[in-house]
VOLUMLUM-816317 format. One record per residue: residue in three letters; x, y, z of N, C-alpha, C in turn. Coordinates in pm, whole numbers, plus 50000, padded with zeros to 5 digits. Example, Ala and Ser with C-alpha at 12.3 -4.5 7.8 and 13.67 -1.06 7.14 Angstrom:
% VOLUMLUM-816317
type n_x n_y n_z ca_x ca_y ca_z c_x c_y c_z
ala 51319 49431 50780 51230 49550 50780 51320 49670 50780
ser 51285 49775 50708 51367 49894 50714 51290 50003 50787
% end
This chain:
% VOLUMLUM-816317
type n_x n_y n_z ca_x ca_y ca_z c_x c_y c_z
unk 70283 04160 68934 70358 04164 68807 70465 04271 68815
unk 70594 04232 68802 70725 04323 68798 70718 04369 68610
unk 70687 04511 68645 70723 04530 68544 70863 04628 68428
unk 70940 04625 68536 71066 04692 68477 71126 04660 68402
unk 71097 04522 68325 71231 04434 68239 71110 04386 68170
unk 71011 04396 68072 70911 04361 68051 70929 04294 67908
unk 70877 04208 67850 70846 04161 67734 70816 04263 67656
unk 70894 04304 67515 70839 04398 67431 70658 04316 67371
unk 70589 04409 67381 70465 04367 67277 70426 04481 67268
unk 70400 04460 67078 70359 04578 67039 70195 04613 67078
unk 70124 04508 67082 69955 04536 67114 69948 04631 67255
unk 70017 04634 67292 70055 04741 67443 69976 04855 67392
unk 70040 04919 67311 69999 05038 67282 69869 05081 67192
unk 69792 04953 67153 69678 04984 67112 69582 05072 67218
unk 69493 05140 67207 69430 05192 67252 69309 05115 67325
unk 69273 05006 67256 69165 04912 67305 69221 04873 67449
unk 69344 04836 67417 69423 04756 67528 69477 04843 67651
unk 69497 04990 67604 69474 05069 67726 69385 05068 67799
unk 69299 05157 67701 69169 05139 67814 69089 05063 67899
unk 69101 04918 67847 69081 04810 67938 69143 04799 68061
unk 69314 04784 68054 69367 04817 68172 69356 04910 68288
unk 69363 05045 68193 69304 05119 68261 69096 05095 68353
unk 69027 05038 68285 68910 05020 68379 68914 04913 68448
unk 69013 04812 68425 69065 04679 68558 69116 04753 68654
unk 69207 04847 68610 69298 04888 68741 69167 05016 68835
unk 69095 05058 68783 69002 05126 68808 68888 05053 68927
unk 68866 04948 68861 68759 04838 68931 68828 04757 69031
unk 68953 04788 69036 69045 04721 69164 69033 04581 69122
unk 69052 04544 69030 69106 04392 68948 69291 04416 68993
unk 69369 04341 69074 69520 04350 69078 69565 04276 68987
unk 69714 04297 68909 69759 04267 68810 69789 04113 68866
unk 69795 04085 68963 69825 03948 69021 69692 03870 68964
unk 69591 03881 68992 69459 03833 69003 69451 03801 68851
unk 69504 03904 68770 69517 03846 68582 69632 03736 68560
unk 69696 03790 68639 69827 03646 68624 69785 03480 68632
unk 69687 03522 68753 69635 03377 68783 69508 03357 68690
unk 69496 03422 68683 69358 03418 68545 69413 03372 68415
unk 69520 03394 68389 69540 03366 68289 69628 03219 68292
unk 69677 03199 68403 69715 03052 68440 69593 02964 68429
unk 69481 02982 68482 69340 02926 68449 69285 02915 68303
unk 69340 03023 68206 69282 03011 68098 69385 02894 68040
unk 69516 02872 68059 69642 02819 68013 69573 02630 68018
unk 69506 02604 68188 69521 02514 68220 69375 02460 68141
unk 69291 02538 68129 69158 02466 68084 69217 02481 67909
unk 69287 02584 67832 69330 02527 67703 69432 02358 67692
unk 69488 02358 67776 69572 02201 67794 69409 02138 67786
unk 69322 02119 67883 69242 02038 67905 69169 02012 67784
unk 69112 02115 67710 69054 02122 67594 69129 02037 67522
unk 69283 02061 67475 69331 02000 67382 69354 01819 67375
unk 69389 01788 67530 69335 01675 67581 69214 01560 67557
unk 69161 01647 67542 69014 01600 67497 68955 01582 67405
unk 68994 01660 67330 69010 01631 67123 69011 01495 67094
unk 69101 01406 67167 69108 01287 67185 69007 01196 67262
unk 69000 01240 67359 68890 01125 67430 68740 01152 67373
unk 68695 01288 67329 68592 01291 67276 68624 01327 67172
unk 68593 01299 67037 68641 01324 66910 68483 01324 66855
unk 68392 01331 66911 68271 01391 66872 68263 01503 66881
unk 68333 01544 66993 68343 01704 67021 68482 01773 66976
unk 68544 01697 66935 68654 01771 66867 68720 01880 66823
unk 68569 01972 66712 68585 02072 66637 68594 02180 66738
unk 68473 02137 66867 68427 02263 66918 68552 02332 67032
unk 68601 02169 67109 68731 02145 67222 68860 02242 67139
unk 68868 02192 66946 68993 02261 66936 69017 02448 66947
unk 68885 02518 66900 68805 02609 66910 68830 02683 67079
unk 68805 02598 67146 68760 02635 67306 68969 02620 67305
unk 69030 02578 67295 69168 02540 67339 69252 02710 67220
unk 69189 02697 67161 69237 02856 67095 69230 02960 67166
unk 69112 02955 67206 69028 03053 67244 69128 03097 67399
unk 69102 02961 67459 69202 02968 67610 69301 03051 67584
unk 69380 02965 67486 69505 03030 67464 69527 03150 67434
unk 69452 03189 67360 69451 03398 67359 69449 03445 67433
unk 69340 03378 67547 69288 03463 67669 69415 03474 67775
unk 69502 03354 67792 69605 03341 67835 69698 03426 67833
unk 69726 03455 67693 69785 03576 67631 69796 03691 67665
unk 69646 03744 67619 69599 03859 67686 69641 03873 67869
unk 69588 03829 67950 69620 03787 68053 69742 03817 68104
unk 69849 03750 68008 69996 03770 68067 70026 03997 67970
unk 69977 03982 67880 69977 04150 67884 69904 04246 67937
unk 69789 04219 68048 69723 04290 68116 69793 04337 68185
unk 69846 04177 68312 69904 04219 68394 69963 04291 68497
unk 70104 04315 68369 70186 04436 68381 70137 04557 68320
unk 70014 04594 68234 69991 04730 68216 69889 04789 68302
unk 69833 04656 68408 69708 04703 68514 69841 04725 68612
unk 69958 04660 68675 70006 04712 68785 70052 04846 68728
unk 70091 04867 68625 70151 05020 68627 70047 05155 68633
unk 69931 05093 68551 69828 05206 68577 69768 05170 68757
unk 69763 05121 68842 69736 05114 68928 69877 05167 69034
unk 69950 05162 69000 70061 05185 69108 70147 05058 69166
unk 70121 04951 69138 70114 04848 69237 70225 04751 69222
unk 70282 04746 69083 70405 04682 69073 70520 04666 69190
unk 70561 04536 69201 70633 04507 69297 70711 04385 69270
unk 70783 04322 69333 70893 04237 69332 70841 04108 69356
unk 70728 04116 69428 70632 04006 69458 70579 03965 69372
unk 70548 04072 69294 70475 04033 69124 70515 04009 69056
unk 70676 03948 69056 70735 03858 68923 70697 03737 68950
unk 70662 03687 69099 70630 03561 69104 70528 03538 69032
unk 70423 03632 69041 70302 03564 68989 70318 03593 68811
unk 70452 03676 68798 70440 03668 68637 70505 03509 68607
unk 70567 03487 68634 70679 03379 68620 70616 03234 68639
unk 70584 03223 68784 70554 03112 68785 70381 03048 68706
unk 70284 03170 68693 70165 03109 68626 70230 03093 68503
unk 70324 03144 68460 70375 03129 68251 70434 03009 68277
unk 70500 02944 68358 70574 02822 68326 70399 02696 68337
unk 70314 02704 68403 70263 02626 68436 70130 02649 68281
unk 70136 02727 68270 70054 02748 68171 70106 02709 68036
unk 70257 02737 68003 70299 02698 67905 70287 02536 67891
unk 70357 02504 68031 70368 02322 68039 70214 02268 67985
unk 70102 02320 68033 69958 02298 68050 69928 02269 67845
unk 69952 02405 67806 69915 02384 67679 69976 02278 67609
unk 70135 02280 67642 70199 02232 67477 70165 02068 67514
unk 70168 02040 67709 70188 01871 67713 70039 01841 67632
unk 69947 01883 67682 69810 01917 67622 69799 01867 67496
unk 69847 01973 67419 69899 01919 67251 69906 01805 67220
unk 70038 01752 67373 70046 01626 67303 70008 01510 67332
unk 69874 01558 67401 69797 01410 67427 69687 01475 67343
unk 69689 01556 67268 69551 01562 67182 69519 01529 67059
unk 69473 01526 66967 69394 01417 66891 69526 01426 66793
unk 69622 01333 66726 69711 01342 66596 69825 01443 66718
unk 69832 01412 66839 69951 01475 66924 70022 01312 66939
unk 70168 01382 66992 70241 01267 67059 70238 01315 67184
unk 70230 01215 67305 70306 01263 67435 70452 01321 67426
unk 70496 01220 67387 70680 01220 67431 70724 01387 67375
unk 70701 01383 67225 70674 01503 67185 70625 01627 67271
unk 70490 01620 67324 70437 01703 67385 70552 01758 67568
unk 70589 01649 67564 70697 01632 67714 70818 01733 67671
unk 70862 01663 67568 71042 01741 67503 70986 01892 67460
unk 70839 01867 67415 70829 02063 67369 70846 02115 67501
unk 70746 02079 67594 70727 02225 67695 70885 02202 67819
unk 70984 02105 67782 71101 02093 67878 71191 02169 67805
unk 71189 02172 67631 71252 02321 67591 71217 02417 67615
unk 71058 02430 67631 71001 02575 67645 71082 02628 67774
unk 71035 02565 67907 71108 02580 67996 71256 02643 68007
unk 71327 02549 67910 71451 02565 67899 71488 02720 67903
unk 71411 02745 67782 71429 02913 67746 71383 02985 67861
unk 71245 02975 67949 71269 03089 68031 71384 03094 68121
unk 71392 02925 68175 71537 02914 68252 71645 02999 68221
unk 71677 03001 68057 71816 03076 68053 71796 03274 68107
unk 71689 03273 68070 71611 03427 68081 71636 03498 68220
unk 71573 03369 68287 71578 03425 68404 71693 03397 68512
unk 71786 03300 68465 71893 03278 68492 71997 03396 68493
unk 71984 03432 68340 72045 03601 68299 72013 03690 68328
unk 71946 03688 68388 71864 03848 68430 71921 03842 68574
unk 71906 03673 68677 71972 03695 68793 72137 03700 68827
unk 72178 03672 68656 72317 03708 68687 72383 03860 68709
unk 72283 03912 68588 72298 04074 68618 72263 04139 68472
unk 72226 04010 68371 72178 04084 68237 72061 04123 68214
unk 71992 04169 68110 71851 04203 68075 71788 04084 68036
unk 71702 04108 68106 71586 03982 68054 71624 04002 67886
unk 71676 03876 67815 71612 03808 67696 71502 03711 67635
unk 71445 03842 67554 71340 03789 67523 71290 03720 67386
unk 71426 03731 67349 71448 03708 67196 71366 03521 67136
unk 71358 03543 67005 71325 03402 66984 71428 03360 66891
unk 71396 03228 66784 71283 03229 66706 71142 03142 66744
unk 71148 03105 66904 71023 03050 66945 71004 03086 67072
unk 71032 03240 67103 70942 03261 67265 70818 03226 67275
unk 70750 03269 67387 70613 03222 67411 70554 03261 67330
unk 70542 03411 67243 70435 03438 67150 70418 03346 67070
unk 70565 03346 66979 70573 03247 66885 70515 03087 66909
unk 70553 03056 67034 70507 02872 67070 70365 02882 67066
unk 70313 02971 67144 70122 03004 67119 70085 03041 67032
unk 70128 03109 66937 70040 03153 66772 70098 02974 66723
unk 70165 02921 66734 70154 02770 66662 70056 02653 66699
unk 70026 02690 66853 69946 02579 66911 69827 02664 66837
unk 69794 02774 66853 69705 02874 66843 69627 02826 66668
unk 69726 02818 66579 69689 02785 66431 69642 02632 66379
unk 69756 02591 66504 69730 02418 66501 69570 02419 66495
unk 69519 02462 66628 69377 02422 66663 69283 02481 66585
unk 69303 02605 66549 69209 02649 66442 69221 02508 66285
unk 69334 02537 66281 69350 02438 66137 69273 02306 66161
unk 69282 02232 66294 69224 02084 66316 69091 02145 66336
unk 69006 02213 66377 68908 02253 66390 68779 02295 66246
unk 68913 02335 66192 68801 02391 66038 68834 02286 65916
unk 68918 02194 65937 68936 02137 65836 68961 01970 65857
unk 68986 01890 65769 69001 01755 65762 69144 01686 65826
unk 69188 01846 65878 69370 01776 65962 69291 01729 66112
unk 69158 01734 66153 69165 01691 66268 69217 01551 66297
unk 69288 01458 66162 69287 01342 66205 69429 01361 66168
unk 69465 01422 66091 69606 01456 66123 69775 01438 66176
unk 69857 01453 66175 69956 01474 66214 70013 01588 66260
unk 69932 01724 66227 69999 01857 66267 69987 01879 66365
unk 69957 01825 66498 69940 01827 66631 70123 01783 66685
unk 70153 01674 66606 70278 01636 66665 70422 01723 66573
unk 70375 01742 66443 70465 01828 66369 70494 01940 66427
unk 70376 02018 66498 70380 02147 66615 70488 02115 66726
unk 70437 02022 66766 70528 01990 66872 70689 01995 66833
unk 70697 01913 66734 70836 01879 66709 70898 02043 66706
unk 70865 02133 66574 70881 02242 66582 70910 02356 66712
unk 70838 02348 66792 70851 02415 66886 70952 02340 66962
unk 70967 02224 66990 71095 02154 67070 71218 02204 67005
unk 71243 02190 66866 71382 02221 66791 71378 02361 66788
unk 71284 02452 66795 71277 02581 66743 71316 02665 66926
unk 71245 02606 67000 71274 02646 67185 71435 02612 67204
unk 71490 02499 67173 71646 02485 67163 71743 02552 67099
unk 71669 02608 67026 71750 02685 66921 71768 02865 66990
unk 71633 02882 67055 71593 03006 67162 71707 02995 67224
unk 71665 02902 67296 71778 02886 67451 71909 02935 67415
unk 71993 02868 67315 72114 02863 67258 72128 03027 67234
unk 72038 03055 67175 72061 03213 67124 72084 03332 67239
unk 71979 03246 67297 71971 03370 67427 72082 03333 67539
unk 72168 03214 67566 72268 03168 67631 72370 03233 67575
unk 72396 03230 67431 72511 03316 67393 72474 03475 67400
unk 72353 03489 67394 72387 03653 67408 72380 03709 67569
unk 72331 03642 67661 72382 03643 67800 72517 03657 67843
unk 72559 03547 67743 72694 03545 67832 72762 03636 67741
unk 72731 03690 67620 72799 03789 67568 72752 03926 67653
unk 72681 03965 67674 72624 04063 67801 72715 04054 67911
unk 72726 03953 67998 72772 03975 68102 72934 04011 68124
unk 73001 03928 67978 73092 03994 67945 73163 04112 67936
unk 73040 04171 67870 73066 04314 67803 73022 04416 67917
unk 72973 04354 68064 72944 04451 68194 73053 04439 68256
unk 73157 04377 68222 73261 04355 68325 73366 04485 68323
% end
């Protein structure tokens, strides 16, 4: 995990969340090893959500377990970078593993979504090809010579606290039969386009203003 250009999050500085890092980086857990951990939590929340559908006996418990992923995911991508820094270990090698488990994890959840119970596919396809979109411009800008943008109004936090509410909501209540599985989707597709756009103009207003 590269952590010099890092995602602001405020839970960083909780104290809970120190000290954890601090006893991963202690127990020789590498910030890489959370990256992929948390790509694992990404891919079994897709699966969960998946399944809402084929088993709809198990529904309540799958939307529950697909939350749950998804936090852990979360967490995961903020370990990371606060285990390579308390460990020493940050490196250039470690953007790969920041980068590439978040694209596969993101794709994992939202297509997920949208094969899950009151999801659309097509929907579920156009969300996570905007999601994409946005890190594309990110990291596009950052290799032109700007600062990582991390701006929203639908970065990853934002796209996961929605899948994140979705599943609680289908889980505790009578939307499991629903439509808010594909309304999510839609949202996050128009709301990730709207990212991109924002963060494209303020890139290229950046690179401008380095010249």
């Amino acid at each position: 995990m590269e952590t010099a250009d890092r995602r602001p999050i405020a839970a960083r500085e909780l104290g809970v969340f120190k000290s954890l890092a601090s006893r991963l980086a202690k127990a020789g857990v590498s910030a890489n090893a959370i990256s992929v951990a948390g790509m694992v939590a990404g891919l079994l929340a897709g699966a969960a959500l998946v399944f809402t559908a084929r088993r709809p006996e198990l529904a309540r418990v799958l939307w529950i377990a697909a939350a749950a992923c998804v936090q852990l995911r979360l967490l995961a991508n903020m370990l990371d970078g606060m285990v390579a820094i308390e460990s020493g270990t940050a490196s250039k090698v470690g953007e790969l593993y920041n980068e590439v488990p978040d694209r596969v994890s993101d794709t994992a959840v939202i297509v997920g979504l949208g094969y899950a119970a009151g999801g659309d596919p097509i929907w579920g396809w156009a969300a996570a090809l905007a999601a994409m979109f946005t890190a594309y411009v990110r990291t596009t800008g950052k290799g032109a010579g700007a600062k990582s943008d991390f701006r929203g109004p639908m970065a990853k936090q934002q796209r996961m606290f929605l899948v994140t509410l979705t599943a609680i909501l289908c889980a505790s209540t009578e939307l499991t039969t629903s439509r808010l599985p594909r309304i999510t989707l839609i949202v996050i597709a128009v709301g990730s386009l709207l990212t991109a756009l924002r963060r494209l103009l303020g890139v290229a207003r950046a690179l401008r203003e380095s010249k």
